[in-house]
C-alpha positions as a Markdown table, in Angstrom:
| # | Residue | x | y | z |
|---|---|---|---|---|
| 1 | Unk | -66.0 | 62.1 | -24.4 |
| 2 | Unk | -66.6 | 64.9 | -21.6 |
| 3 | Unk | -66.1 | 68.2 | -22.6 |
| 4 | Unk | -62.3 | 68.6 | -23.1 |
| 5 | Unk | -61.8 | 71.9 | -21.1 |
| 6 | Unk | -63.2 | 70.2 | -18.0 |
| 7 | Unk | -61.3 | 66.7 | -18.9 |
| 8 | Unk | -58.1 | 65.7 | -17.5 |
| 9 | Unk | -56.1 | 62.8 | -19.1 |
| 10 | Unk | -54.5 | 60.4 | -17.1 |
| 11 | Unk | -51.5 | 58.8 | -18.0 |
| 12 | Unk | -50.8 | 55.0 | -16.4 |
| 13 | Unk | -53.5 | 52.8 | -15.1 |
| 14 | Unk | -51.7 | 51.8 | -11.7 |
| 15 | Unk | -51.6 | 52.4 | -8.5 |
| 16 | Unk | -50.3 | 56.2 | -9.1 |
| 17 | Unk | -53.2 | 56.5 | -12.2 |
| 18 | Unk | -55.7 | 55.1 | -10.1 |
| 19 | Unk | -55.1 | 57.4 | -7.0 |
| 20 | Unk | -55.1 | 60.2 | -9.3 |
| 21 | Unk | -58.5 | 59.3 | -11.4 |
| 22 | Unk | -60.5 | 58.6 | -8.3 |
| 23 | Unk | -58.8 | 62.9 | -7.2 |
| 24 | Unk | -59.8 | 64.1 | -10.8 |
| 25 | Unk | -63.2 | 62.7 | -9.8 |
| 26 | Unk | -63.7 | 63.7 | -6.6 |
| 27 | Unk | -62.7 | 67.3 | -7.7 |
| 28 | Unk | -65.7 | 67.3 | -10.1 |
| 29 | Unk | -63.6 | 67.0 | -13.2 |
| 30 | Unk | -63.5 | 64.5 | -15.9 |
| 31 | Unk | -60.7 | 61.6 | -15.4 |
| 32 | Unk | -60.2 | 59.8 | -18.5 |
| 33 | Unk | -57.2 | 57.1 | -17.7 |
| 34 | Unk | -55.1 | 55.5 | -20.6 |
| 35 | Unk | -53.3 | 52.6 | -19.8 |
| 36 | Unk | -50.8 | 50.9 | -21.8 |
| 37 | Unk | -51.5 | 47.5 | -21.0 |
| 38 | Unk | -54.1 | 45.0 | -20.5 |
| 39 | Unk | -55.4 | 45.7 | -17.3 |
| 40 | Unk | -55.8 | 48.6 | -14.9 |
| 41 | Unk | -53.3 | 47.1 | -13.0 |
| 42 | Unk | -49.8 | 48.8 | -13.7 |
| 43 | Unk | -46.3 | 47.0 | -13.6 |
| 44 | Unk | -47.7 | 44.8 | -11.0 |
| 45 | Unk | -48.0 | 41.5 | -12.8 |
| 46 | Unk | -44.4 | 41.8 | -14.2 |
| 47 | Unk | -42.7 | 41.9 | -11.4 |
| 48 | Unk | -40.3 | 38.7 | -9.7 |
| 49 | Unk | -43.1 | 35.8 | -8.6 |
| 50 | Unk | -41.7 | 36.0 | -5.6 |
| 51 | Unk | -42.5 | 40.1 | -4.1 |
| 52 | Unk | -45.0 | 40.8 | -1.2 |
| 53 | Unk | -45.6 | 44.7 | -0.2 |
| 54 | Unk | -43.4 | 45.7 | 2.2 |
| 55 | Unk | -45.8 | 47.2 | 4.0 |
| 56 | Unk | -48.7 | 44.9 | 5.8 |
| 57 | Unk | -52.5 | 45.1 | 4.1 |
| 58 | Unk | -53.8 | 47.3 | 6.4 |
| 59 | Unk | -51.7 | 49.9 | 5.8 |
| 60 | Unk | -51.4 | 49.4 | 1.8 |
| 61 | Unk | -55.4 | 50.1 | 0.9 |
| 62 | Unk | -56.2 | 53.1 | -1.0 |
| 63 | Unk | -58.9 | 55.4 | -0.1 |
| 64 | Unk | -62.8 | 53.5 | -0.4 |
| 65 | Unk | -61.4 | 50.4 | -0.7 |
| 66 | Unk | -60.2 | 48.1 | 2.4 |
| 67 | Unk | -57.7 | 45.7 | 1.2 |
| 68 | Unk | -59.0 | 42.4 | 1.4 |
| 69 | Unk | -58.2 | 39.6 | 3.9 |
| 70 | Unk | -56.3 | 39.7 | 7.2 |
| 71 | Unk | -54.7 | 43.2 | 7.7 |
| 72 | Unk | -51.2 | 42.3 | 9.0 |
| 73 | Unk | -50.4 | 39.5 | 6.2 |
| 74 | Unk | -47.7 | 41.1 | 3.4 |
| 75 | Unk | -49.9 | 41.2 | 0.3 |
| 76 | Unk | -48.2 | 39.4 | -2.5 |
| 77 | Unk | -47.6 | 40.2 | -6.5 |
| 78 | Unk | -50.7 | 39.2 | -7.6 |
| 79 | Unk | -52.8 | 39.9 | -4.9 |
| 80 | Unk | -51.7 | 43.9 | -5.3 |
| 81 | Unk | -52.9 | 43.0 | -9.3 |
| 82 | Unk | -56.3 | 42.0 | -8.0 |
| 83 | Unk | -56.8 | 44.4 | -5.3 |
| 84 | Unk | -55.4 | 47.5 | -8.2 |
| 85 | Unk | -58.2 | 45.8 | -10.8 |
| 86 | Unk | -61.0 | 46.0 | -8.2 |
| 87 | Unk | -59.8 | 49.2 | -7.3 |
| 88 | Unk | -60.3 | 50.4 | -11.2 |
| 89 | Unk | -63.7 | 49.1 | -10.7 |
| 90 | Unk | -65.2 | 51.0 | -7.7 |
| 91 | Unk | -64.4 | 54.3 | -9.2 |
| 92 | Unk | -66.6 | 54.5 | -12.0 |
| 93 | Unk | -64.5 | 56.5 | -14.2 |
| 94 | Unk | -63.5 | 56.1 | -18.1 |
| 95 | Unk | -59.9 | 53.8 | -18.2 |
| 96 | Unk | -59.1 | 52.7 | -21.7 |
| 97 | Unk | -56.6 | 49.7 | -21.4 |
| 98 | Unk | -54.3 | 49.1 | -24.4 |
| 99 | Unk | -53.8 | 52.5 | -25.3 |
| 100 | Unk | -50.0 | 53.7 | -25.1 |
| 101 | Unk | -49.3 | 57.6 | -25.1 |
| 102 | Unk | -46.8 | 58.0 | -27.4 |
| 103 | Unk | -46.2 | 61.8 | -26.8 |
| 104 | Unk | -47.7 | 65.0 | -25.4 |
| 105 | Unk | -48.2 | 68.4 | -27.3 |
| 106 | Unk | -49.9 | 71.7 | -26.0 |
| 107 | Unk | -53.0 | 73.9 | -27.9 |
| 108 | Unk | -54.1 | 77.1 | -27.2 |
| 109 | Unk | -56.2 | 76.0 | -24.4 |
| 110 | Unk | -54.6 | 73.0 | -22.7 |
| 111 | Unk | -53.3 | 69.8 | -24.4 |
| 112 | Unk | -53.4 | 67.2 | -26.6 |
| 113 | Unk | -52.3 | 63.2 | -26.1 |
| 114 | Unk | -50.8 | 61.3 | -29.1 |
| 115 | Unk | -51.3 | 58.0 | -28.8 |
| 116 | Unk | -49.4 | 55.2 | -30.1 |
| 117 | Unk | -52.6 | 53.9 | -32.4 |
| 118 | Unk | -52.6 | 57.7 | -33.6 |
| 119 | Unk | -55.4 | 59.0 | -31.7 |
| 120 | Unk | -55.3 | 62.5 | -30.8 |
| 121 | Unk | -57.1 | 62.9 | -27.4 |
| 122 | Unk | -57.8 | 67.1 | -26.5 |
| 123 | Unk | -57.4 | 67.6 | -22.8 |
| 124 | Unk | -57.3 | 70.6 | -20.2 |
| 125 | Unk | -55.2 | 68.9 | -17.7 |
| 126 | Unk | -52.9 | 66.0 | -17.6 |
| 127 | Unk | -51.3 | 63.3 | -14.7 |
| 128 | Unk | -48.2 | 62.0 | -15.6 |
| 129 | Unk | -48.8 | 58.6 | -13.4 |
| 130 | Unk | -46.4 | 56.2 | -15.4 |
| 131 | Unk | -44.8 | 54.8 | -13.0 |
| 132 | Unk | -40.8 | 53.4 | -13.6 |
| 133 | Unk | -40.8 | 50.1 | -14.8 |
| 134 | Unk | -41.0 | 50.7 | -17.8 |
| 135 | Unk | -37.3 | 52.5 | -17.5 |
| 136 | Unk | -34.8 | 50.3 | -15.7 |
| 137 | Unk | -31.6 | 51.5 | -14.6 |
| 138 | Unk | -28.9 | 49.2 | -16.2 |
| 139 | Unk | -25.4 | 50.7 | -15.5 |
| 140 | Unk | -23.1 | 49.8 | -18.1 |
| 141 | Unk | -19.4 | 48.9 | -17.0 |
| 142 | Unk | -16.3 | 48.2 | -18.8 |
| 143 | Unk | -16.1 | 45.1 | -21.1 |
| 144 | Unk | -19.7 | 44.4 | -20.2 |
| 145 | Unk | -20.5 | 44.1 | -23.9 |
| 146 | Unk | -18.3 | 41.2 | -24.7 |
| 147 | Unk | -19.3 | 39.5 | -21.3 |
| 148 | Unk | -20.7 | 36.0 | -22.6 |
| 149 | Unk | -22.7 | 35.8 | -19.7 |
| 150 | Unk | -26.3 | 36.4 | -18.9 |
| 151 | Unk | -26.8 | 39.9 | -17.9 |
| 152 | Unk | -30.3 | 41.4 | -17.1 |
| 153 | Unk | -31.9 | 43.8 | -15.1 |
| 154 | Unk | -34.2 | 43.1 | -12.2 |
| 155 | Unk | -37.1 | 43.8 | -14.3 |
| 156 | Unk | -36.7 | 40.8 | -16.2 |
| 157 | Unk | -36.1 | 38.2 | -13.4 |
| 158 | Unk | -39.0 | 36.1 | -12.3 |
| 159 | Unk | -37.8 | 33.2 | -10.8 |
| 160 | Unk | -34.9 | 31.2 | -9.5 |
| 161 | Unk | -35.1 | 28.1 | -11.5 |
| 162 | Unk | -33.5 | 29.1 | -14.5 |
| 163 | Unk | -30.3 | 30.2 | -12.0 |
| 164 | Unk | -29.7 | 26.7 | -10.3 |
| 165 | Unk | -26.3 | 25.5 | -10.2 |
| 166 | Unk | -25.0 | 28.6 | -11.4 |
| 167 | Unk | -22.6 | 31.3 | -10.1 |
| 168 | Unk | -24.8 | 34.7 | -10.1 |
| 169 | Unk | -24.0 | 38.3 | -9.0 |
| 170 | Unk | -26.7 | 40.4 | -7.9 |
| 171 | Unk | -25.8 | 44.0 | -8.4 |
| 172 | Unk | -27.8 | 46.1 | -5.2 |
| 173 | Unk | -27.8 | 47.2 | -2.0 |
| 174 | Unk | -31.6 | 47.5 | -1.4 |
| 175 | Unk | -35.1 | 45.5 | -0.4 |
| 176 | Unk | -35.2 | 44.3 | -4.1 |
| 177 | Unk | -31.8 | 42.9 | -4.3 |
| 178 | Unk | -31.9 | 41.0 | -1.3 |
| 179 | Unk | -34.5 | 39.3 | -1.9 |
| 180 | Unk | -33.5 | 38.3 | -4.6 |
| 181 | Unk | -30.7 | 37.4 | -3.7 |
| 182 | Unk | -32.0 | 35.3 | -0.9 |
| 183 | Unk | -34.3 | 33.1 | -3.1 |
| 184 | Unk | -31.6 | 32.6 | -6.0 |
| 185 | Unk | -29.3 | 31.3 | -2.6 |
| 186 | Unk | -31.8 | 28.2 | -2.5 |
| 187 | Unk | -30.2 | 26.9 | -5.9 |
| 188 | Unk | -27.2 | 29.1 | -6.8 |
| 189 | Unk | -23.7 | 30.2 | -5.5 |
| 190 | Unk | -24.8 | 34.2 | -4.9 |
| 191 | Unk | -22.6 | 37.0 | -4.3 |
| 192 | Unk | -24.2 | 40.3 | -4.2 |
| 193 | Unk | -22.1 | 42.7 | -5.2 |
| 194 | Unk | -22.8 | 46.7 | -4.1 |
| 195 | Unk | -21.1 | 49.9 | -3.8 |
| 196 | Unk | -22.4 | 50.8 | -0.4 |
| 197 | Unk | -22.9 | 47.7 | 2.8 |
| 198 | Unk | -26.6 | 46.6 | 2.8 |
| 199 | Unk | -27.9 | 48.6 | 6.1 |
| 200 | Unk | -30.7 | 46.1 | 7.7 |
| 201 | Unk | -34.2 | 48.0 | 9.4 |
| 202 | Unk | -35.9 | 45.4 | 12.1 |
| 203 | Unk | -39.6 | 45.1 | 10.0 |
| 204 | Unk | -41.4 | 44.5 | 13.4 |
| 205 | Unk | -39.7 | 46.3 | 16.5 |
| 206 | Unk | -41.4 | 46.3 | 19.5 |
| 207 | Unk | -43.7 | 43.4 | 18.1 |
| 208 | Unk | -45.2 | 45.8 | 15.8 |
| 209 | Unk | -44.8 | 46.1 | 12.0 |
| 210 | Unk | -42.4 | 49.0 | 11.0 |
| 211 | Unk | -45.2 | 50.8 | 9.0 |
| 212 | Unk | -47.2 | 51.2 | 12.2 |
| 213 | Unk | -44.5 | 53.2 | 13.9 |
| 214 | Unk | -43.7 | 55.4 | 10.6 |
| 215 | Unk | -47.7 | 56.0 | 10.6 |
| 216 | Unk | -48.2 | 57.2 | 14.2 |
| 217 | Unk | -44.9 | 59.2 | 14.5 |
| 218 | Unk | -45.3 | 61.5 | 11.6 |
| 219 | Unk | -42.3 | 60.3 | 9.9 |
| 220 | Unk | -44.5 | 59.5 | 6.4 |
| 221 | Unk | -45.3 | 63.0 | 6.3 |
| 222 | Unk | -41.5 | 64.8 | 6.5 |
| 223 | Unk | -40.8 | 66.1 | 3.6 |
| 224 | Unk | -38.0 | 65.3 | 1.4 |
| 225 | Unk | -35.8 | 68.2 | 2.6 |
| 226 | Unk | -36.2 | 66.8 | 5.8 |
| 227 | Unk | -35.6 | 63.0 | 5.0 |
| 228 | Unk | -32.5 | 63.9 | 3.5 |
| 229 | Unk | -31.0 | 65.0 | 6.8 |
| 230 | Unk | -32.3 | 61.5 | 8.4 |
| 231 | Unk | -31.7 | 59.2 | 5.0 |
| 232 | Unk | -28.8 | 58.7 | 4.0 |
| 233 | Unk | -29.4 | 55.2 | 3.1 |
| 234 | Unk | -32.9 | 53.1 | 2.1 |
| 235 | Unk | -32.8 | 50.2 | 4.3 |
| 236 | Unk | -33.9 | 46.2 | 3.7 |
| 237 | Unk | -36.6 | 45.5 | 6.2 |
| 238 | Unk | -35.8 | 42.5 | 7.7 |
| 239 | Unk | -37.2 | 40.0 | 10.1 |
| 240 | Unk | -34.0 | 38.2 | 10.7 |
| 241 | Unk | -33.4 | 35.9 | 7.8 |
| 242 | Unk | -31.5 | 38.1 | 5.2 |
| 243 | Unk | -29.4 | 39.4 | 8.0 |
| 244 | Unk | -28.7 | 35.8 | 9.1 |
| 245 | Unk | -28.1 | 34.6 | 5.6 |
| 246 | Unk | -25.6 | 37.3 | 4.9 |
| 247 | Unk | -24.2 | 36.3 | 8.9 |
| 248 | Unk | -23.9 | 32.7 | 7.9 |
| 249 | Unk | -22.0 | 33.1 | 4.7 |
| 250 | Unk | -25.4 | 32.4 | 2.7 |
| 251 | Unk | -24.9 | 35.2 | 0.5 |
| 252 | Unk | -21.4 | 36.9 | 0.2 |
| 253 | Unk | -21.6 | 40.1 | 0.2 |
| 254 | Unk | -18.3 | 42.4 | -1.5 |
| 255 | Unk | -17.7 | 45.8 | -2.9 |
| 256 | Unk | -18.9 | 46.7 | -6.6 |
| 257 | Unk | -16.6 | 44.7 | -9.1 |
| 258 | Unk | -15.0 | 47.0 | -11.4 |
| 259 | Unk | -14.9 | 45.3 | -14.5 |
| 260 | Unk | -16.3 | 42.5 | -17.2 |
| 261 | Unk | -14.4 | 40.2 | -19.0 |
| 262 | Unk | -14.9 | 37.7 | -21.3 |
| 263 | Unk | -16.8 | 34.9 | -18.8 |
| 264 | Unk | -15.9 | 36.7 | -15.4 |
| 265 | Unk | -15.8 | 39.5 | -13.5 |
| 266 | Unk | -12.6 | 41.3 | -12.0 |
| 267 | Unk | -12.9 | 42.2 | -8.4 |
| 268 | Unk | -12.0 | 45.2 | -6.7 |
| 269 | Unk | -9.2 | 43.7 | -5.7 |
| 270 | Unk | -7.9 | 43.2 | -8.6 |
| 271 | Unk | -8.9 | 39.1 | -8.4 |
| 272 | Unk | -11.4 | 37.7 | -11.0 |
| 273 | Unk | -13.8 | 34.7 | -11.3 |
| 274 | Unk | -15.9 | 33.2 | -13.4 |
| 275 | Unk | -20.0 | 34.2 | -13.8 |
| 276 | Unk | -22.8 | 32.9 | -15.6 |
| 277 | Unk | -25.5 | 35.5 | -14.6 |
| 278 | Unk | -25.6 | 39.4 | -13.4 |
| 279 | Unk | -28.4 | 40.7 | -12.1 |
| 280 | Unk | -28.9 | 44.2 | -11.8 |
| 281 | Unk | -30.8 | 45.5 | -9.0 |
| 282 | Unk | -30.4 | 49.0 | -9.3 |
| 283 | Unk | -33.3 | 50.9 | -9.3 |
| 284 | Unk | -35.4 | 52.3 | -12.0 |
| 285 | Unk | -35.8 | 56.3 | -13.6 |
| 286 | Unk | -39.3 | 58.1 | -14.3 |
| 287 | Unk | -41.0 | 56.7 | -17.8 |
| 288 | Unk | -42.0 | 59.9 | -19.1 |
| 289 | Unk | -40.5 | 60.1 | -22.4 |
| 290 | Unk | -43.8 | 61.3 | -23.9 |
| 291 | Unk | -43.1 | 64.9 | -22.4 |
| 292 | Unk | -39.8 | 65.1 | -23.7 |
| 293 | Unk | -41.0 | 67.1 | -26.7 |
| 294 | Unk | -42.9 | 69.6 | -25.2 |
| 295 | Unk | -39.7 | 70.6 | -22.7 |
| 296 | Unk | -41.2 | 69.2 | -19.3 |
| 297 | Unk | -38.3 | 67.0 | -18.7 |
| 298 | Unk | -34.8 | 67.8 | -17.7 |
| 299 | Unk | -32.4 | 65.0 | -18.4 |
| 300 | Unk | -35.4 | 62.8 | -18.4 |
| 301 | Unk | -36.8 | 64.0 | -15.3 |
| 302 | Unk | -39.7 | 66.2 | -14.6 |
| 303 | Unk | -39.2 | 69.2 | -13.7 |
| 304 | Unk | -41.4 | 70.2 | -11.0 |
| 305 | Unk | -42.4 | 71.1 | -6.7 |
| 306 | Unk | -43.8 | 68.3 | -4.7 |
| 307 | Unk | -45.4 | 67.1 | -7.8 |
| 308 | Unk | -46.9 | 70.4 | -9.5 |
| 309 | Unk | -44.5 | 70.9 | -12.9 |
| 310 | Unk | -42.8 | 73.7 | -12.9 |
| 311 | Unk | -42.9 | 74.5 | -16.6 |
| 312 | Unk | -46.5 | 73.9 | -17.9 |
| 313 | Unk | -49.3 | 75.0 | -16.0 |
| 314 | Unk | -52.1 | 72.1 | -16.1 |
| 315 | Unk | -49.4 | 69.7 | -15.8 |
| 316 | Unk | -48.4 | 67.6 | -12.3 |
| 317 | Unk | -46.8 | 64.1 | -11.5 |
| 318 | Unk | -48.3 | 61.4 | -9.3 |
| 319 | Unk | -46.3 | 58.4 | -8.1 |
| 320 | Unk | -42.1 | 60.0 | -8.2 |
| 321 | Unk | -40.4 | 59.1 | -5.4 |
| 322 | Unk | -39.9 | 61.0 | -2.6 |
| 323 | Unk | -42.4 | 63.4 | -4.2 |
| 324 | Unk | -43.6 | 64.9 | -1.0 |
| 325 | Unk | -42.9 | 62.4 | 1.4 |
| 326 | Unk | -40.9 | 59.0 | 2.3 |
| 327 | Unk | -44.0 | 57.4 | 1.6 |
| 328 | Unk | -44.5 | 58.9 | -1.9 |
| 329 | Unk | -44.5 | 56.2 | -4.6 |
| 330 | Unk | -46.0 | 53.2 | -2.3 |
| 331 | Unk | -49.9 | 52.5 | -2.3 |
| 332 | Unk | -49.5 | 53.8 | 1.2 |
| 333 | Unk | -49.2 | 57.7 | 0.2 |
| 334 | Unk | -49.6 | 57.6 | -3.6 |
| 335 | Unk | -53.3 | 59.1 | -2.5 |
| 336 | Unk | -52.4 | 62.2 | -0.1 |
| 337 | Unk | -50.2 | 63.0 | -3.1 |
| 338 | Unk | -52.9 | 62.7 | -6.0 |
| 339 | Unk | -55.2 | 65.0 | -3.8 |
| 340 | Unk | -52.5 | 68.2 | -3.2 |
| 341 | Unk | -51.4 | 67.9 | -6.6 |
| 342 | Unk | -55.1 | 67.7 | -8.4 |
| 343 | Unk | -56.3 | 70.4 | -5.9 |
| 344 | Unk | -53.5 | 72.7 | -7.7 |
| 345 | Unk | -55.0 | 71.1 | -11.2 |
| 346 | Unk | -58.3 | 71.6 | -10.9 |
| 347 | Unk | -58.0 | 75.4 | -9.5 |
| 348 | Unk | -55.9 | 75.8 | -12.8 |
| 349 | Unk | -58.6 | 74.1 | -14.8 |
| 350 | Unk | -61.3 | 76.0 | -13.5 |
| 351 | Unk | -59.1 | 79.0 | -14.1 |
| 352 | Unk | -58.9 | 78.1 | -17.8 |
| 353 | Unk | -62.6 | 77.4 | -18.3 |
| 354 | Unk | -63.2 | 80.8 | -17.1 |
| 355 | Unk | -61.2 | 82.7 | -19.0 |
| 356 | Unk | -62.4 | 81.4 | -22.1 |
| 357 | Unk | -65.9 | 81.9 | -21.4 |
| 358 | Unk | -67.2 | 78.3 | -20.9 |
C-alpha cells in the first residue's frame, strides 16, 4: 500500500471511479479504487438487455482510450461493460474488485474506509464515485402495498418476455421509460403513465447526431445555473419511432394514476382497470450512504460545489448529475469533471503532507 498521506481512495469502479483513478494518477497521487462488485465495470451489466448509449461511440470514449469500432454506431450494454473493463486495464492503477465500503470515518490527518469485510483502509483523500443504481427511486402511492400485482423498479427489468400478454404500466416520462416501454409494446398492452407529457428531441437533426451539435455549440459546458433557465424538461432522443408509436396509439400515454387497489389501478379520472405489472421508471438518488456518519450528506445527498464537498476538506464527488455541466454523469464529461475536482484534491493533499512534515 502507497503511503497513506499521498493515497486517495476511490470509491466505485465505473465509469465515474475510473475517470477519477486515471485524475488521481495523473496528479502524481496514489489512486487506490474499491469496487463493490466483480468487475471494474460499474452498474453497467445490470442494466435492461436492451440499452445502447445515447450518445454515439465517438463521442462516449474516455480520455487514452478510443472506443472501439465504428464511431457513429450507439454502443450497447455490454459493449460499455467491455470498453469500462479495458479501460480499468490501461491505467495501471490498484482497483480491488469485491470490496464494498461500508462507511467512512475521519483521523487526524485525513480518513479512513471501513469496508464491508472489516478492513480498515487509511487514506488522505477520498472520491465518492458510486454512482446511483444502487439507490432507485420507487415512489410509493396509496394502496400500493396490497396491490397483488408485480411492481418493480426499472432497475430490475431486463427483458420483455416475462411481460407478454400482460397489461403493464410504465411509470416515466424520460429516455429510460420509453424505451422501455417501446420494447414491452412488442408483447404487452403498455400504457405509460407520467406526471408531465414525454417532450421528444430529434437524435439526428440536420443529418447529424445530437451529441455533435451539443459538443460544437458549447452547450455541454453551461453550467447548471444556466441549464436551468434552458431545462425545464430532459427530453427522449428520438429518431422517429417512439414518437410514432405514441402517434399510432402503440403506447397510450395518460396522466400519473392516483391510486392502487387490490388488482388495478384508479385513474386520474377517477376510472380504474385492471394491471398485472408497474414498472417504475423514475430515476435513481446518489448511493452514498457510507458518508452518512461522518455528516457529508444532507438528506442523503452530498453536500458540496460543482463536486468539491462542502463540509470536509479532502473530500469531492465524481459522477452526480448535473455536477458542473449537462453532460456530467455520461462517459462523455464524467472526465473534465474528475480533473477540476482532483485538481482541488490534490492541492489539499499536498497541503496536508506539508503541514505535517512528510
Amino acid at each position: 500500500m502507497p503511503n497513506s498521506q499521498t493515497s486517495v481512495v476511490v470509491i466505485g469502479g465505473g465509469q465515474s471511479g475510473l475517470a477519477a483513478a486515471r485524475a488521481v494518477r495523473d496528479a502524481g497521487l496514489h489512486p487506490l479504487v474499491l469496487e463493490a462488485g466483480d468487475r471494474p465495470v460499474g452498474s453497467w451489466p445490470h442494466y435492461y438487455d436492451s440499452l445502447t448509449l445515447f450518445s454515439p461511440a465517438r463521442y462516449s470514449a474516455m480520455p487514452g482510450l478510443p472506443f472501439p469500432g465504428d464511431p457513429d454506431r450507439y454502443p450497447t450494454r455490454d459493449e460499455v461493460a467491455d470498453y469500462l473493463r479495458s479501460y480499468a486495464d490501461s491505467l495501471g492503477v490498484e482497483i480491488r474488485t469485491g470490496h464494498r465500503v461500508r462507511t467512512v470515518s475521519t483521523t487526524p490527518t485525513g480518513f479512513l474506509v471501513h469496508t464491508a469485510a472489516g478492513e480498515e483502509i487509511p487514506a488522505s483523500g477520498i472520491v465518492a464515485a458510486s454512482g446511483t443504481f444502487g439507490r432507485p427511486h420507487l415512489p410509493v402511492l396509496p394502496g400500493q402495498q396490497e396491490f397483488s400485482g408485480e411492481v418493480r423498479h426499472v432497475a430490475q427489468y431486463r427483458e420483455p418476455a416475462p411481460y407478454a400478454g400482460r397489461r403493464v404500466i410504465v411509470v416515466g416520462a424520460g429516455n429510460s421509460a420509453v424505451q422501455v416501454g417501446y420494447e414491452l409494446a412488442d408483447v404487452a398492452t403498455v400504457t405509460l403513465a407520467s406526471v408531465s407529457p414525454v417532450h421528444f428531441l430529434d437524435q439526428r437533426p440536420n443529418g447529424r447526431d445530437l451529441h455533435h451539435w451539443l459538443d460544437t455549440s458549447g452547450f455541454d459546458d453551461l453550467p447548471p445555473a444556466w441549464l436551468a433557465k434552458v431545462i425545464h424538461h430532459i427530453p427522449v432522443l428520438d429518431t422517429g419511432g417512439y414518437r410514432k408509436a405514441f402517434e399510432s396509439g402503440v403506447i397510450d400515454r395518460r396522466p400519473m394514476f392516483t391510486t392502487f387497489e387490490e388488482d388495478r389501478v384508479v385513474w386520474a379520472d377517477g376510472t380504474s382497470e385492471h394491471v398485472d405489472a408497474v414498472i417504475f421508471a423514475t430515476g435513481y438518488r446518489p448511493h452514498l450512504d457510507y458518508l452518512e456518519p461522518i455528516g457529508a450528506l444532507d438528506a442523503g445527498l452530498p453536500q458540496h460545489v460543482a463536486g468539491i464537498s462542502t463540509t470536509h476538506p479532502g473530500l469531492v464527488y465524481v459522477g452526480l448529475e448535473f455536477q458542473r455541466s449537462f453532460s456530467s454523469n455520461t462517459l462523455r464529461g464524467v472526465s473534465r469533471d474528475a480533473d477540476y475536482v482532483v485538481s482541488a484534491l490534490a492541492a489539499h493533499v499536498r497541503d496536508a503532507v506539508t503541514i505535517v512534515g512528510l
